[in-house]
N, C-alpha and C positions, 0 to 999 in steps of 0.2 A: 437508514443509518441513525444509527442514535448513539450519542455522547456524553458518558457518561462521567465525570469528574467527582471524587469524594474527597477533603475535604475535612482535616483534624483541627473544630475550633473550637477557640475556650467559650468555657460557660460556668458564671459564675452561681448560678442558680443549681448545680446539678452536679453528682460526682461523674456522672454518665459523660463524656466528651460526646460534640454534636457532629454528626457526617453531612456535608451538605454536598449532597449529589443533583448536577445538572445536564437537563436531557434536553438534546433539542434532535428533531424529527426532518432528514430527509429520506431519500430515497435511493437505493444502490444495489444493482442486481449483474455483476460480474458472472454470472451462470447463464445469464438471458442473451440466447443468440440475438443476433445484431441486427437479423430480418426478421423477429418478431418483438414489434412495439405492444407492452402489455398496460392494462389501465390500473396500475395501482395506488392506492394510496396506504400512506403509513396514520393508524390513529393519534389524533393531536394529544398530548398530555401537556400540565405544565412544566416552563420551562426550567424552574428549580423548583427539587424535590428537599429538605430537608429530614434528614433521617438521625437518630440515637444508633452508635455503635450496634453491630448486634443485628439490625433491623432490615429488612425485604425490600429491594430493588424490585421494580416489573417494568417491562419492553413490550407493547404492541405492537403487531405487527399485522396489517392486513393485503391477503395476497390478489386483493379484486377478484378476476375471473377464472383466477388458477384457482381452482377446488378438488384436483386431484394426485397434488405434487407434494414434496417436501418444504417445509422450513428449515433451511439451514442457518444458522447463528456463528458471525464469527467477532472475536474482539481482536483490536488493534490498537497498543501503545503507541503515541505520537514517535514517530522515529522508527517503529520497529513494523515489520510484517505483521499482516493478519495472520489469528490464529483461529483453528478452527474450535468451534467452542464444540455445538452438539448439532443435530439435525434429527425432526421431528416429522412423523404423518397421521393426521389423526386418525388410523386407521389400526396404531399401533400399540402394542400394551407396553413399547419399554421401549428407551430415550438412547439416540446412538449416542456416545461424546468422543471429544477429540483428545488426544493424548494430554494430559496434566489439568484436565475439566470432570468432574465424577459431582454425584448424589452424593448427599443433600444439598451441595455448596448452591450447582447451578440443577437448574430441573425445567422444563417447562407444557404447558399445556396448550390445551386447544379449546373455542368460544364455542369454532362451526369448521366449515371444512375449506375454511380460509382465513380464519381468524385465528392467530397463535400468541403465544407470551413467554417468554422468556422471563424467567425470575431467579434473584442473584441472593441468595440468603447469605446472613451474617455479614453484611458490606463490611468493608475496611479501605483505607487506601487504595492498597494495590488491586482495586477494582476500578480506576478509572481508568479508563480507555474509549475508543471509539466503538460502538457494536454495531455492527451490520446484520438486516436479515434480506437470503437474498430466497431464489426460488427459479424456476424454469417453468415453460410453459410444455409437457411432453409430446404433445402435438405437432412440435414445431421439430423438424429432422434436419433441418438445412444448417451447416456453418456458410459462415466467411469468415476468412484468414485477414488476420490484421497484416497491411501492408509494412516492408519493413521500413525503420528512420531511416532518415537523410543525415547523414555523414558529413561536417568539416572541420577538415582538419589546420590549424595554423601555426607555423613556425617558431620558433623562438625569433624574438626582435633583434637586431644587430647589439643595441643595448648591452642585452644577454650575454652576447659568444663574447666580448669584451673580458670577462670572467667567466671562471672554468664548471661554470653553472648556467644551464638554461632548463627552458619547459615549455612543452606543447601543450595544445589545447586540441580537446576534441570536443566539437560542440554536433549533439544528436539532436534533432527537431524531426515534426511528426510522428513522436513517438509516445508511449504508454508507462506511468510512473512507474512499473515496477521491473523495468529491462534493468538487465547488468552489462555494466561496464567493463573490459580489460584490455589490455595491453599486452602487448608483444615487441619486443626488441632483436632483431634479426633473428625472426621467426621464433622463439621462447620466450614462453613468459615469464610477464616482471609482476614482482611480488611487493614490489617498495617503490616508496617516492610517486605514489598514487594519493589522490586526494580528487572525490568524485562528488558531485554536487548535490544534491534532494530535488527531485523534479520538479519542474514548474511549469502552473498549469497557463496555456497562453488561450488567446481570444480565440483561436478556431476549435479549443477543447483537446487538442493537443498539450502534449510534453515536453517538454524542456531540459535536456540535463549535460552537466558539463564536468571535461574530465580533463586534470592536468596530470602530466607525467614530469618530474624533472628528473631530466636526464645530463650527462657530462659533457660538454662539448666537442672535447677531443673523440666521442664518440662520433658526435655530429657530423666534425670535419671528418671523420676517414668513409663517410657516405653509407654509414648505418642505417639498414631499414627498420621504421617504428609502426608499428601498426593499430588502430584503437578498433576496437571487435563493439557490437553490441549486443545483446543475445535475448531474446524472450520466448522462454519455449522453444520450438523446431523453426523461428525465424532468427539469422541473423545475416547483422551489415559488420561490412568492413572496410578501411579505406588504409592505404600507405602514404606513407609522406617519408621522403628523406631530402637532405640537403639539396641534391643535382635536382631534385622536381619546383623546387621555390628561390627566389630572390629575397631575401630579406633586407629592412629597409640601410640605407647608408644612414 
């Protein structure tokens, strides 16, 4: 994973405005099944890069014992999903890219038949993000399925029904940052009065994410079924909750 931050600052010496782009180096391979641990490392560069508008980004990336697979590249806005930038094999005359990424902007090469670079010409702003290069080992044929979150759900507080406004919480644990949230209110879904949390990472390397729905009371009381879904891919959890199944406090 490399991080790349650029960076519009004055400079009194120079009409050129300065890009200062910061990279720092781990390591992230969401393509690598889960039963095969591979020995990679990312090459060290330093941790700010200062660059003049205009001027050449580069990303190493080394894949260890994988020397016969792709480099894929993808960038990621803080807040936003990865996007897939390009994916390379040095075995190749021409560079795949992902929709809204093209030559000459991004392009990248090959060292050896594990070593790759990504390089980001003409920096600007809207080049910072997070970049990943990830890779798979094709030797390795075996999945395992990620098991699904753990589901709870909590009522609104007597507090709440006091006024013709409350809200449930659905809190998902053991789960993976990028599952989606929804809601269903006797059985269809709601489109509003959602507000769904940014995962958070806990001590076991698990996820964390938390979903409020406010819903009406007078819904509550006539024993409304509310249901919070979680979905990632071909796995999902779901749980119900209505009035008759909980006591809320006096």
């Amino acid at each position: 994973m490399t991080e790349v931050s650029v960076e519009c600052l004055s400079s009194s010496s120079s009409s050129s405005p300065l890009l200062s782009v910061f990279i720092s180096f781990s390591l992230s391979s969401p393509h690598t099944p889960t039963c095969s641990p591979l020995s990679w490392t990312v090459r060290d560069k330093p941790p700010v890069v200062t660059l003049r508008r205009g001027e050449t980004a580069t990303m190493d990336c080394n894949l260890g014992t994988v020397t016969d697979s792709y480099a894929w590249w993808y960038k990621q806005i803080p807040g936003g999903v990865p996007q897939f930038v390009l994916c390379f094999h040095h075995s190749w005359g021409s560079i795949h890219y992902g929709s809204g990424f093209s030559s000459p902007k991004f392009t990248s090469t090959h060292q050896s038949e594990s070593d790759y670079r990504l390089i980001i010409n003409n920096v600007e702003e809207g080049d910072s993000a997070v970049y990943y290069c990830t890779t798979w080992d094709n030797s390795v044929k075996e999945r395992s399925s990620l098991p699904p979150p753990v589901l709870t759900l909590f009522p609104p507080s007597s507090a709440e029904l006091q006024s013709n406004k409350a809200s449930l919480v659905c809190l998902s644990s053991q789960s993976v940052p990028f599952a989606d949230v929804s809601w269903l209110a006797g059985g269809s879904p709601v489109s509003s009065g959602i507000s769904t949390s940014t995962a958070v990472q806990q001590p076991d390397q698990t996820f964390q994410i938390s979903s409020f729905l406010a819903i009406q009371t007078s819904d509550w009381n006539m024993e409304k079924v509310y249901t919070c879904k979680v979905s990632l891919g071909s796995q999902t959890a779901e749980k119900n909750i209505n009035k008759s199944d909980c006591r809320t406090e006096e």
